[in-house]
mmCIF file of the N, C-alpha and C atoms, coordinates in Angstrom:
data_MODEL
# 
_entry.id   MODEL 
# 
loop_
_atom_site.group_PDB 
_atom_site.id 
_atom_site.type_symbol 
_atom_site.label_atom_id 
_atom_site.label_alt_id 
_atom_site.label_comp_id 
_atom_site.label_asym_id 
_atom_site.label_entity_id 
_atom_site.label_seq_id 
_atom_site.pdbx_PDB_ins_code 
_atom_site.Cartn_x 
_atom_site.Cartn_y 
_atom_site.Cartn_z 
_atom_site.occupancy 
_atom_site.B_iso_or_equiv 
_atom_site.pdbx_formal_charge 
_atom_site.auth_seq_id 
_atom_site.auth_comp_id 
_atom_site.auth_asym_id 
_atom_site.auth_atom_id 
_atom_site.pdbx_PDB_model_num 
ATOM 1   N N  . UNK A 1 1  ? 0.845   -1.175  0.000  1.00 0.00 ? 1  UNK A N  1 
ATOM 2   C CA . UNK A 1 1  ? 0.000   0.000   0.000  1.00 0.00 ? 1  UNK A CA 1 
ATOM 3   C C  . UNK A 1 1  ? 0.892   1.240   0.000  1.00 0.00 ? 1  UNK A C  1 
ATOM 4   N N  . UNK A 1 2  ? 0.383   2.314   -0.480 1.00 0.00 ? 2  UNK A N  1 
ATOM 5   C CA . UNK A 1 2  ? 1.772   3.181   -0.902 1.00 0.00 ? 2  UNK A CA 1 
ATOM 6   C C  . UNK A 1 2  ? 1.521   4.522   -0.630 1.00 0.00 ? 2  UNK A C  1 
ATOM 7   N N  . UNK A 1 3  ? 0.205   4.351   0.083  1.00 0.00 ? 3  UNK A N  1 
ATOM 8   C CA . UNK A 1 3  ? 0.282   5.458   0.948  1.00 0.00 ? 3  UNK A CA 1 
ATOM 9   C C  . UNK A 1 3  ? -0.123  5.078   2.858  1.00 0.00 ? 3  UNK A C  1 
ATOM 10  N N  . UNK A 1 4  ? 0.604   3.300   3.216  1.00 0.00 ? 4  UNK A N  1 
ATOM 11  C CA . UNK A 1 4  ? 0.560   3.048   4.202  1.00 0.00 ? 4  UNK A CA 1 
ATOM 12  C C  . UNK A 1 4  ? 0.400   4.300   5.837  1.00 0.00 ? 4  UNK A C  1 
ATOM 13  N N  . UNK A 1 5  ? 1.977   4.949   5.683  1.00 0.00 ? 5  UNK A N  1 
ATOM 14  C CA . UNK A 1 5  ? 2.205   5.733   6.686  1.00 0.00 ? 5  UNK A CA 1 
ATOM 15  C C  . UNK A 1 5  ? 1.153   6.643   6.950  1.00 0.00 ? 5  UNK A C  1 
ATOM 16  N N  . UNK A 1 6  ? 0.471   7.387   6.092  1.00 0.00 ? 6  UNK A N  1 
ATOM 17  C CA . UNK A 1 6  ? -0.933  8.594   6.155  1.00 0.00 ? 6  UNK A CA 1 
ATOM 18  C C  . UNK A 1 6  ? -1.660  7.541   6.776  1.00 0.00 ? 6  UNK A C  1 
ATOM 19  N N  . UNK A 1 7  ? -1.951  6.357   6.736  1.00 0.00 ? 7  UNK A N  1 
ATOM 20  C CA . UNK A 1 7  ? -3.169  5.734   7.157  1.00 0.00 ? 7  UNK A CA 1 
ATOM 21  C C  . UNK A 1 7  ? -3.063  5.370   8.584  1.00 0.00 ? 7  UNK A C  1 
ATOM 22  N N  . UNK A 1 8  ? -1.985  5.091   9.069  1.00 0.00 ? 8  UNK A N  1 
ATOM 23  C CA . UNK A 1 8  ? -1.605  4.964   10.727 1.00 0.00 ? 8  UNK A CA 1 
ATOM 24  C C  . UNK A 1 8  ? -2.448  5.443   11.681 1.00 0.00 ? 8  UNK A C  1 
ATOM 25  N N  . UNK A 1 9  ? -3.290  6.649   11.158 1.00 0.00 ? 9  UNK A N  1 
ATOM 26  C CA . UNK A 1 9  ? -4.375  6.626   12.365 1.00 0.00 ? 9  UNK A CA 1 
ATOM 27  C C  . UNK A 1 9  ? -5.475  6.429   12.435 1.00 0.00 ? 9  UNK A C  1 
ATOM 28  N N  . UNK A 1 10 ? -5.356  5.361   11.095 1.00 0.00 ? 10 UNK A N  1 
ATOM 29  C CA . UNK A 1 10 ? -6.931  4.390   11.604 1.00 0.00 ? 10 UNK A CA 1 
ATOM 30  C C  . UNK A 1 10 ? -6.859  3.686   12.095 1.00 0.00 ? 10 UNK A C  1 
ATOM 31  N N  . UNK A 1 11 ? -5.692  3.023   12.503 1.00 0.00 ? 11 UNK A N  1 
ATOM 32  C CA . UNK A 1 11 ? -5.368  1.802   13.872 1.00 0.00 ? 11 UNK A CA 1 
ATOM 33  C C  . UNK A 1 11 ? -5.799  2.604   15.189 1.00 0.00 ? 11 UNK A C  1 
ATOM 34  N N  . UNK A 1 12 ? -4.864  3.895   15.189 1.00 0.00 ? 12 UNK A N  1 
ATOM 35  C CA . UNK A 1 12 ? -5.249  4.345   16.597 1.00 0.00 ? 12 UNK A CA 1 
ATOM 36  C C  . UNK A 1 12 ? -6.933  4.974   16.797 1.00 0.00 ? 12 UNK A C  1 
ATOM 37  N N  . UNK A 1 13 ? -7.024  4.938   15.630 1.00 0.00 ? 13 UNK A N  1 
ATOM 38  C CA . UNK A 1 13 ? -8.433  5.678   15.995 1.00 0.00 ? 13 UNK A CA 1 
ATOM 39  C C  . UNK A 1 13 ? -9.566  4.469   16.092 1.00 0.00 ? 13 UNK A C  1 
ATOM 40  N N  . UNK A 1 14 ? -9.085  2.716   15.421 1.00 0.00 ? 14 UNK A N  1 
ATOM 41  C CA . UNK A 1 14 ? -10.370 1.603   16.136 1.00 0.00 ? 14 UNK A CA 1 
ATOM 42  C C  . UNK A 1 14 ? -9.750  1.295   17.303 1.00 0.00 ? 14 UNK A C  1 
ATOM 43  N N  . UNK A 1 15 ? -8.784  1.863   17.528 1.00 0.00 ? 15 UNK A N  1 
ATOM 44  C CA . UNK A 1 15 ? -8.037  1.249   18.997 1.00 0.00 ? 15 UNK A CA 1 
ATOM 45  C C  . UNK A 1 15 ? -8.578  2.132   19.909 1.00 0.00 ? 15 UNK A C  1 
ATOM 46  N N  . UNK A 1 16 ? -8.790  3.217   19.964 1.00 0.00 ? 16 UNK A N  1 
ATOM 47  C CA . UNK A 1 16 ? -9.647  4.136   20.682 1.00 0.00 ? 16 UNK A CA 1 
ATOM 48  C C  . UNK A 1 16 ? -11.129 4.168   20.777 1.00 0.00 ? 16 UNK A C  1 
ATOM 49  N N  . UNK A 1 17 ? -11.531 3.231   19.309 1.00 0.00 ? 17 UNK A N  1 
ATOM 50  C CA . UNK A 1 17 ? -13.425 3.204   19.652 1.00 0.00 ? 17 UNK A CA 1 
ATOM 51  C C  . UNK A 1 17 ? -13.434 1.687   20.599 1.00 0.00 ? 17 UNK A C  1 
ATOM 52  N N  . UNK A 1 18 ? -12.137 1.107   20.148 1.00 0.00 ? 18 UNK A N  1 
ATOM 53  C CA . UNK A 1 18 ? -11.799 -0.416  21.045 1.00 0.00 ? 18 UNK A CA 1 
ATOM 54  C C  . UNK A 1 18 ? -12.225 0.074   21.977 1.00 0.00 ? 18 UNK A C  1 
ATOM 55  N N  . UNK A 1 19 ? -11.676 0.371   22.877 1.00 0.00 ? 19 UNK A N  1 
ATOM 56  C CA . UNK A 1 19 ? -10.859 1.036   24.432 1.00 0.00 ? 19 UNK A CA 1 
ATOM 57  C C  . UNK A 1 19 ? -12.621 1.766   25.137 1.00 0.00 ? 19 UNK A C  1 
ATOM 58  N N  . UNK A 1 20 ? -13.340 2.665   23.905 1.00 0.00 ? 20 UNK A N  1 
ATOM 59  C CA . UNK A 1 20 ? -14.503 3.004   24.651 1.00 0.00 ? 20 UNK A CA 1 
ATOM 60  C C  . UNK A 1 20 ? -15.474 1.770   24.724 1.00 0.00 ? 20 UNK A C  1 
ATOM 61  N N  . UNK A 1 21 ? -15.581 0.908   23.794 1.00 0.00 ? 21 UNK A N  1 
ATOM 62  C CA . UNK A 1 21 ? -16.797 -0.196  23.589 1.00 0.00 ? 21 UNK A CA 1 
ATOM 63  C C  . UNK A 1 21 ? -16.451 -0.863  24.828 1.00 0.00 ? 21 UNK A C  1 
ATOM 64  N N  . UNK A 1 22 ? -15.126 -1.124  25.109 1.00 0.00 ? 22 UNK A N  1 
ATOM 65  C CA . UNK A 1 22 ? -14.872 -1.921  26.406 1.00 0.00 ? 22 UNK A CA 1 
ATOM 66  C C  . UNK A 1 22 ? -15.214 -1.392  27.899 1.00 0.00 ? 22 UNK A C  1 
ATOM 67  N N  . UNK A 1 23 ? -15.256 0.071   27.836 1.00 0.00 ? 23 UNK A N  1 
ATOM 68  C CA . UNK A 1 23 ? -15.416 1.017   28.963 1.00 0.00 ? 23 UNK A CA 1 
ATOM 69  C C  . UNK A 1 23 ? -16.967 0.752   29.324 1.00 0.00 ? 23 UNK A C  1 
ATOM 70  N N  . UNK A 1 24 ? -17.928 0.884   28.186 1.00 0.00 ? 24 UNK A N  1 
ATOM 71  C CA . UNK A 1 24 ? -19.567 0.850   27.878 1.00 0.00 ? 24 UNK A CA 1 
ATOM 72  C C  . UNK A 1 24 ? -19.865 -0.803  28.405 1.00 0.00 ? 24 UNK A C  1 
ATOM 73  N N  . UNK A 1 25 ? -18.841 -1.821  28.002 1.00 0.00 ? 25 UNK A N  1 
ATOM 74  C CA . UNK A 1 25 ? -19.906 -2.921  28.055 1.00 0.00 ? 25 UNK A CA 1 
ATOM 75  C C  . UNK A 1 25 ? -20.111 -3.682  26.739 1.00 0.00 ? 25 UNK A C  1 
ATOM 76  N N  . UNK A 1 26 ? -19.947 -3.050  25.702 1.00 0.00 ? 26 UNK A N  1 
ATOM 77  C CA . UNK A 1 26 ? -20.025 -3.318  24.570 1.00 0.00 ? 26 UNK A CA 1 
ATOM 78  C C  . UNK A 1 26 ? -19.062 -4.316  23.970 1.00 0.00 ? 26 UNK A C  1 
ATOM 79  N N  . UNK A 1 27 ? -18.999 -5.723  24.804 1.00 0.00 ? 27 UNK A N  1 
ATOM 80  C CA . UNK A 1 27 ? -18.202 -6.421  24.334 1.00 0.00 ? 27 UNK A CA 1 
ATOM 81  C C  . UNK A 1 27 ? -18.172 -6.980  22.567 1.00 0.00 ? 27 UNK A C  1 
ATOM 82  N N  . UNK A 1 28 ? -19.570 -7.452  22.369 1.00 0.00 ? 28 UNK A N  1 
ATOM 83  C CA . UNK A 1 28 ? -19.680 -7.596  21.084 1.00 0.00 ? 28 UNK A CA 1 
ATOM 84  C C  . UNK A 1 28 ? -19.156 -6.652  19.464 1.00 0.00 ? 28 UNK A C  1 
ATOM 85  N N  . UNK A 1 29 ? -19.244 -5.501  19.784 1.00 0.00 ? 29 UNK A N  1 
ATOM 86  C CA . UNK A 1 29 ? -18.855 -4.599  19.033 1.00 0.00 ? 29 UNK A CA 1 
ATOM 87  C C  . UNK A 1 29 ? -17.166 -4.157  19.173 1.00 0.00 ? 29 UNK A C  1 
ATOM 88  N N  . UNK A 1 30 ? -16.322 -4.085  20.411 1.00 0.00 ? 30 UNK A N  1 
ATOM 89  C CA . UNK A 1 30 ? -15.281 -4.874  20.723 1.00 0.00 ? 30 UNK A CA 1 
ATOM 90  C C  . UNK A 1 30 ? -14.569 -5.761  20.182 1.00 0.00 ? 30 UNK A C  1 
ATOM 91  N N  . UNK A 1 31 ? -15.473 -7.129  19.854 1.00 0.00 ? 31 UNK A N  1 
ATOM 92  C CA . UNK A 1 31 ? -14.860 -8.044  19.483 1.00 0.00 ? 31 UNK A CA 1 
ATOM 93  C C  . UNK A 1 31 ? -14.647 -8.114  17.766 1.00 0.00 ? 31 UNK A C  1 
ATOM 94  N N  . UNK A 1 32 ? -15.819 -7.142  17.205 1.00 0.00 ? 32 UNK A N  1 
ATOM 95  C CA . UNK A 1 32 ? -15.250 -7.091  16.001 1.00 0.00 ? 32 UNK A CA 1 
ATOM 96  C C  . UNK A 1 32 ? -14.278 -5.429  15.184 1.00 0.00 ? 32 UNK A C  1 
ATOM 97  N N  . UNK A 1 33 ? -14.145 -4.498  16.165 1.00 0.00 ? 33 UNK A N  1 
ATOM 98  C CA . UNK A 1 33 ? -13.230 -3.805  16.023 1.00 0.00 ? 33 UNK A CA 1 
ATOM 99  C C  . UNK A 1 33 ? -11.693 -4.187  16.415 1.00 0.00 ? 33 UNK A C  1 
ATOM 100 N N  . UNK A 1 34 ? -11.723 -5.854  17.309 1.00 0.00 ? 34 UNK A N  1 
ATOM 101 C CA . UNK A 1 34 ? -10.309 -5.880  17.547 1.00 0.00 ? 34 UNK A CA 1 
ATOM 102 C C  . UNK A 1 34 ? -10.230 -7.396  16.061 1.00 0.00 ? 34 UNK A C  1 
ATOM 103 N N  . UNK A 1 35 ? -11.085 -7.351  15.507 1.00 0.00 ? 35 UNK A N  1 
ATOM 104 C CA . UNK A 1 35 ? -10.904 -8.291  14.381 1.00 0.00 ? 35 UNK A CA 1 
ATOM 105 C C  . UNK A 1 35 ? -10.598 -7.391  12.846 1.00 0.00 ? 35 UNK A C  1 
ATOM 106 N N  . UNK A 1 36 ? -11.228 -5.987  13.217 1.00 0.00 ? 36 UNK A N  1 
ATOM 107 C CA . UNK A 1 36 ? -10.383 -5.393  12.063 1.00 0.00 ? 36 UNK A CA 1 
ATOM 108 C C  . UNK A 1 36 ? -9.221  -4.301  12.102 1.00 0.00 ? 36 UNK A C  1 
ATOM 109 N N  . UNK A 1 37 ? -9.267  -4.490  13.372 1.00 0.00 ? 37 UNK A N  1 
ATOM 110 C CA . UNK A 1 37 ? -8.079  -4.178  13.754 1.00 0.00 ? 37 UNK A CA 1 
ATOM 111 C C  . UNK A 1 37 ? -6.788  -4.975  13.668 1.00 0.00 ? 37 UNK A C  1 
ATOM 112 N N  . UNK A 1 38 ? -7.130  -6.142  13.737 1.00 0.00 ? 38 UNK A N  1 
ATOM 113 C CA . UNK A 1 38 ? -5.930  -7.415  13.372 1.00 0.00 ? 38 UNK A CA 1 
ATOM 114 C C  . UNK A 1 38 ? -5.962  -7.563  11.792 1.00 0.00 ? 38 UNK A C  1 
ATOM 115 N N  . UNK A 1 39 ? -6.745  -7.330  11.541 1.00 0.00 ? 39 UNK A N  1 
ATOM 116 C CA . UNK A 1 39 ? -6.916  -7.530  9.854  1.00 0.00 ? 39 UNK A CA 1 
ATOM 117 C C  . UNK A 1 39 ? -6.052  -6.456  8.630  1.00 0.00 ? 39 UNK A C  1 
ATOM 118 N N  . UNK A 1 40 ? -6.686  -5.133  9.367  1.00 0.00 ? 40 UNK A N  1 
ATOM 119 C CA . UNK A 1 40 ? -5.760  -4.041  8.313  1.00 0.00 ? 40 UNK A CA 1 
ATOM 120 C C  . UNK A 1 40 ? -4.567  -3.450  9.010  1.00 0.00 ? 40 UNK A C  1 
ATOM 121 N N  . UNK A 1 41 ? -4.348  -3.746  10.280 1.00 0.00 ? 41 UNK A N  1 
ATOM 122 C CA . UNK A 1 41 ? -3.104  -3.350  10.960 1.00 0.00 ? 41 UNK A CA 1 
ATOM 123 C C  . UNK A 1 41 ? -1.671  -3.816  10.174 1.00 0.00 ? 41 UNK A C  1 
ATOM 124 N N  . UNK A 1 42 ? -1.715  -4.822  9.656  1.00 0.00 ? 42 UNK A N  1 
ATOM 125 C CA . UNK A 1 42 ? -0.750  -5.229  8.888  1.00 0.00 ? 42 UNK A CA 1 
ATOM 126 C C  . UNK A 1 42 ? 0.018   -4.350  7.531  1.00 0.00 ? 42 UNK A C  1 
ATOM 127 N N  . UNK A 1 43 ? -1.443  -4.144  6.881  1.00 0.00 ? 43 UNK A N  1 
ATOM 128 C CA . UNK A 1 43 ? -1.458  -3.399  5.468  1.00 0.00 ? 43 UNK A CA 1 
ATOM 129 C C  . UNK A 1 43 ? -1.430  -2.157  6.075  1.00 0.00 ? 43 UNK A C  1 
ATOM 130 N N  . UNK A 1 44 ? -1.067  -1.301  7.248  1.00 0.00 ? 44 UNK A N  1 
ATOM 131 C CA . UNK A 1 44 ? -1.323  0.184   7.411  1.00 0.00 ? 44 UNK A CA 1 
ATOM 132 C C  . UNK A 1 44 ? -0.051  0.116   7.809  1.00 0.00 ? 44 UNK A C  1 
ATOM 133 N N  . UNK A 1 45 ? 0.364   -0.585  8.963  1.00 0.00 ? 45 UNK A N  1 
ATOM 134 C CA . UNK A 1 45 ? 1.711   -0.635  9.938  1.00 0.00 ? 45 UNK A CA 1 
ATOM 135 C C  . UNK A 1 45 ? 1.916   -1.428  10.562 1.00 0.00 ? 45 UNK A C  1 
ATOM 136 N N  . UNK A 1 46 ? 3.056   -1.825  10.900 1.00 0.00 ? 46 UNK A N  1 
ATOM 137 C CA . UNK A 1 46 ? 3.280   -2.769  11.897 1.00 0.00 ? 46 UNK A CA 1 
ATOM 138 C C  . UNK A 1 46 ? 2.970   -2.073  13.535 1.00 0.00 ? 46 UNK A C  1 
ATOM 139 N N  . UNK A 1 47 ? 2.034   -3.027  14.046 1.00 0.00 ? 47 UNK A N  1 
ATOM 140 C CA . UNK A 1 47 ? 1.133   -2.551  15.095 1.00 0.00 ? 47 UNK A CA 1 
ATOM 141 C C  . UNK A 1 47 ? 1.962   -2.007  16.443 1.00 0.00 ? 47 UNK A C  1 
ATOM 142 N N  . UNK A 1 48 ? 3.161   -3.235  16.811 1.00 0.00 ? 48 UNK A N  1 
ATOM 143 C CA . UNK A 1 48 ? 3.594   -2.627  17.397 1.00 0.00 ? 48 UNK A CA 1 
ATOM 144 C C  . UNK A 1 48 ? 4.641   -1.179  17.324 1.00 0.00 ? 48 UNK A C  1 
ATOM 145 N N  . UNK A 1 49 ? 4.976   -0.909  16.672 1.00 0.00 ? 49 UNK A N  1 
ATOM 146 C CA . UNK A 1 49 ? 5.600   0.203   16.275 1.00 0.00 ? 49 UNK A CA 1 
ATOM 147 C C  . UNK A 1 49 ? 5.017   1.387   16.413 1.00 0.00 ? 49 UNK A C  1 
ATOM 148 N N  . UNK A 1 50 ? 3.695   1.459   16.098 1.00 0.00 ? 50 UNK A N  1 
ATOM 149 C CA . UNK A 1 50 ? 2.941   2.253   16.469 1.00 0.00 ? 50 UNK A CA 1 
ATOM 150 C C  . UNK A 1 50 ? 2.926   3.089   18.070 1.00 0.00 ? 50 UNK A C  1 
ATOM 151 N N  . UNK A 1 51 ? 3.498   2.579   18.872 1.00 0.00 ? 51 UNK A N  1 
ATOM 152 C CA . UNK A 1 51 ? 3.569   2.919   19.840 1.00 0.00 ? 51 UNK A CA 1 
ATOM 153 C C  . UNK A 1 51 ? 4.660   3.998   20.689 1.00 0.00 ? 51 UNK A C  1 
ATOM 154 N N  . UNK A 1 52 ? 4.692   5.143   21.609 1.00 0.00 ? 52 UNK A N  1 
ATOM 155 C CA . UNK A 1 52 ? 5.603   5.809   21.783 1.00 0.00 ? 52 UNK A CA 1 
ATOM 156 C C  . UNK A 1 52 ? 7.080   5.240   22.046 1.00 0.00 ? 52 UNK A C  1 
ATOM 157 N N  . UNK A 1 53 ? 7.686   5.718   22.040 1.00 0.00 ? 53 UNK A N  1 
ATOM 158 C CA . UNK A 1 53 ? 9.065   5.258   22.974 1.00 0.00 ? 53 UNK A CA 1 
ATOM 159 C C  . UNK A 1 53 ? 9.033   5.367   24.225 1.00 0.00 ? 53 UNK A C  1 
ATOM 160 N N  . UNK A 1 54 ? 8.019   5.558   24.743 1.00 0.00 ? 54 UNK A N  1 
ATOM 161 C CA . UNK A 1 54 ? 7.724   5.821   26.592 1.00 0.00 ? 54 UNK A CA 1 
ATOM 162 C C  . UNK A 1 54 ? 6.885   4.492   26.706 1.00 0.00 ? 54 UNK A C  1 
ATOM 163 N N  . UNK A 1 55 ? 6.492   3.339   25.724 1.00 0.00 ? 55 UNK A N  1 
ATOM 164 C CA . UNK A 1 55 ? 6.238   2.115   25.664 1.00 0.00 ? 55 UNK A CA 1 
ATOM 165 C C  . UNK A 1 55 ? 4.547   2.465   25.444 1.00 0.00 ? 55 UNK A C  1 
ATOM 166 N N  . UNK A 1 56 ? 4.069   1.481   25.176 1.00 0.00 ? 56 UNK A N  1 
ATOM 167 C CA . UNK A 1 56 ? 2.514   1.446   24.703 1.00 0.00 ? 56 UNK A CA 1 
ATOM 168 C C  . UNK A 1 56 ? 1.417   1.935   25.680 1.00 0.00 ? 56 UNK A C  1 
ATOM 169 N N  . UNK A 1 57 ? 0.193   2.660   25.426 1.00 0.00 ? 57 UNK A N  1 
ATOM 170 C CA . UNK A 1 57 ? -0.672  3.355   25.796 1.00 0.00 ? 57 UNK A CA 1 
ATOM 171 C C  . UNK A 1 57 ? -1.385  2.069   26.461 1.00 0.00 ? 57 UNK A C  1 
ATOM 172 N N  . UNK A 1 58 ? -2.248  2.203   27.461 1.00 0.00 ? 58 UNK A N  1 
ATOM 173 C CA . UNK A 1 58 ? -2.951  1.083   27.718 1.00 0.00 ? 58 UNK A CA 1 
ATOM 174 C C  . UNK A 1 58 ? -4.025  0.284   26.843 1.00 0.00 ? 58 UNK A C  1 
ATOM 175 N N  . UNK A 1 59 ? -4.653  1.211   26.193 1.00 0.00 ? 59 UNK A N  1 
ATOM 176 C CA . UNK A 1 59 ? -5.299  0.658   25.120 1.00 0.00 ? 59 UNK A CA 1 
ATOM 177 C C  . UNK A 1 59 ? -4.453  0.126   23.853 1.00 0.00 ? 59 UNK A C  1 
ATOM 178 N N  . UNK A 1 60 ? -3.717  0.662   24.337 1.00 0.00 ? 60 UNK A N  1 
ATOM 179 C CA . UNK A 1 60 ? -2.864  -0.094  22.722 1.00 0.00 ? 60 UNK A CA 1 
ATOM 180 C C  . UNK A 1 60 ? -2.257  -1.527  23.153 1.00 0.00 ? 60 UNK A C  1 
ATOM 181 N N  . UNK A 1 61 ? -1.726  -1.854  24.563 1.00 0.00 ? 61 UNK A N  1 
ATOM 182 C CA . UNK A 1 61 ? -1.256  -2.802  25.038 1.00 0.00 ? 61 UNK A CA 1 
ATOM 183 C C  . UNK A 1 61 ? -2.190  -3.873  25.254 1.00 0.00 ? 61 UNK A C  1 
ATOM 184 N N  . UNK A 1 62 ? -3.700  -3.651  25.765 1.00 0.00 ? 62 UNK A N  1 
ATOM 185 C CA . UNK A 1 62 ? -4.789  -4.244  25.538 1.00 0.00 ? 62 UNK A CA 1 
ATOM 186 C C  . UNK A 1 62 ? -4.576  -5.154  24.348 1.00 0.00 ? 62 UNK A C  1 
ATOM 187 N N  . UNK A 1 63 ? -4.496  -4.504  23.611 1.00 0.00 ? 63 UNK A N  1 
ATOM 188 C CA . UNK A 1 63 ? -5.096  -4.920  22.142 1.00 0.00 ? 63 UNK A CA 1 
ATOM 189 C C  . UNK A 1 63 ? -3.950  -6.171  21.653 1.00 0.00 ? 63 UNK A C  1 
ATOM 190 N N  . UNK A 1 64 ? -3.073  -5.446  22.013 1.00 0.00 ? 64 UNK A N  1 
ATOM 191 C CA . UNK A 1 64 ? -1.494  -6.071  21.892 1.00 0.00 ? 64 UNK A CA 1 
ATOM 192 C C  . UNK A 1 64 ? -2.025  -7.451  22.141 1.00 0.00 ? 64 UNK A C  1 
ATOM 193 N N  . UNK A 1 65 ? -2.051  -7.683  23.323 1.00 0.00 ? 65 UNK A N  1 
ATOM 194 C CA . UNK A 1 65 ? -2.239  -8.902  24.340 1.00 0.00 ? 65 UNK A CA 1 
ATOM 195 C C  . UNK A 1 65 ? -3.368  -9.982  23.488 1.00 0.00 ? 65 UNK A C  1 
ATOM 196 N N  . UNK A 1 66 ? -4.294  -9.044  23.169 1.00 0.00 ? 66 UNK A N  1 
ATOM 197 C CA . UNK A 1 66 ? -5.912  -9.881  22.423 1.00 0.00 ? 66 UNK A CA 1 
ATOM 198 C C  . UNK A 1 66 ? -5.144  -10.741 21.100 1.00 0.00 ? 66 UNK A C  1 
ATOM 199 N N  . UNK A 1 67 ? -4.372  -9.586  20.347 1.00 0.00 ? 67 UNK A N  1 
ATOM 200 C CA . UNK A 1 67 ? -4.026  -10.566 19.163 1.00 0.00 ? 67 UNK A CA 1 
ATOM 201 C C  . UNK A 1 67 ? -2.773  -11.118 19.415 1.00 0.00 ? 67 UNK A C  1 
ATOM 202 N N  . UNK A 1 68 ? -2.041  -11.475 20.726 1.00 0.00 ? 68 UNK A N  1 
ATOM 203 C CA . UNK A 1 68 ? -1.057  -11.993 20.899 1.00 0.00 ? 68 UNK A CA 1 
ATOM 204 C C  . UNK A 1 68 ? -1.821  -13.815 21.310 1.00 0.00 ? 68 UNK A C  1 
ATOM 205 N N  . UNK A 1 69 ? -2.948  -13.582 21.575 1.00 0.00 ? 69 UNK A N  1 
ATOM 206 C CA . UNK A 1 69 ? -3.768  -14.983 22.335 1.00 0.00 ? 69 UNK A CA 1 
ATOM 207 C C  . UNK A 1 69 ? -4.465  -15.256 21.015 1.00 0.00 ? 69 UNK A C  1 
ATOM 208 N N  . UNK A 1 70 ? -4.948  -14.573 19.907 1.00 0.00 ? 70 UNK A N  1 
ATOM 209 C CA . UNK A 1 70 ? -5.293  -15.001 18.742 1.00 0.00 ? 70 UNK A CA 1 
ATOM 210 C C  . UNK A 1 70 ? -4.394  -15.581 17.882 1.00 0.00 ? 70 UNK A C  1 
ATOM 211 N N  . UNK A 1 71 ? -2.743  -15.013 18.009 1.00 0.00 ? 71 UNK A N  1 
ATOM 212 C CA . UNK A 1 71 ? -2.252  -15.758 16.891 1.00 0.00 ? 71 UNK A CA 1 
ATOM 213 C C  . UNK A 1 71 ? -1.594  -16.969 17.479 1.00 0.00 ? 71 UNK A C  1 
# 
């Protein structure tokens, strides 16, 4: 994809509707934002990288963990 890097903040931005669906209760809707989140994270960026050098946001580490037990 070849304009990968511009797209980087659509990870953080289902990682952030992640992070609220989980706050609400909304496990179901959850479970399929962390499925396309595993899906186009690849083709946008490598997921972990995404993260500061002060180490990963909690929601981002969340997520980390979900598709670390999926793959």
């Amino acid at each position: 994809m070849a304009h990968s890097q511009d797209l980087g903040w659509i990870v953080d931005a289902l990682i952030d509707l992640n992070a609220y669906c989980e706050r609400e209760g909304l496990e179901d809707i959850s479970d399929h934002l962390i499925e396309a989140i595993e899906s186009i994270a690849p083709s946008v960026r490598n997921l972990p990288a995404t993260v500061s050098h002060t180490g990963p946001a909690p929601e981002h580490q969340k997520v980390l963990e979900v598709l670390e037990q999926r793959g």
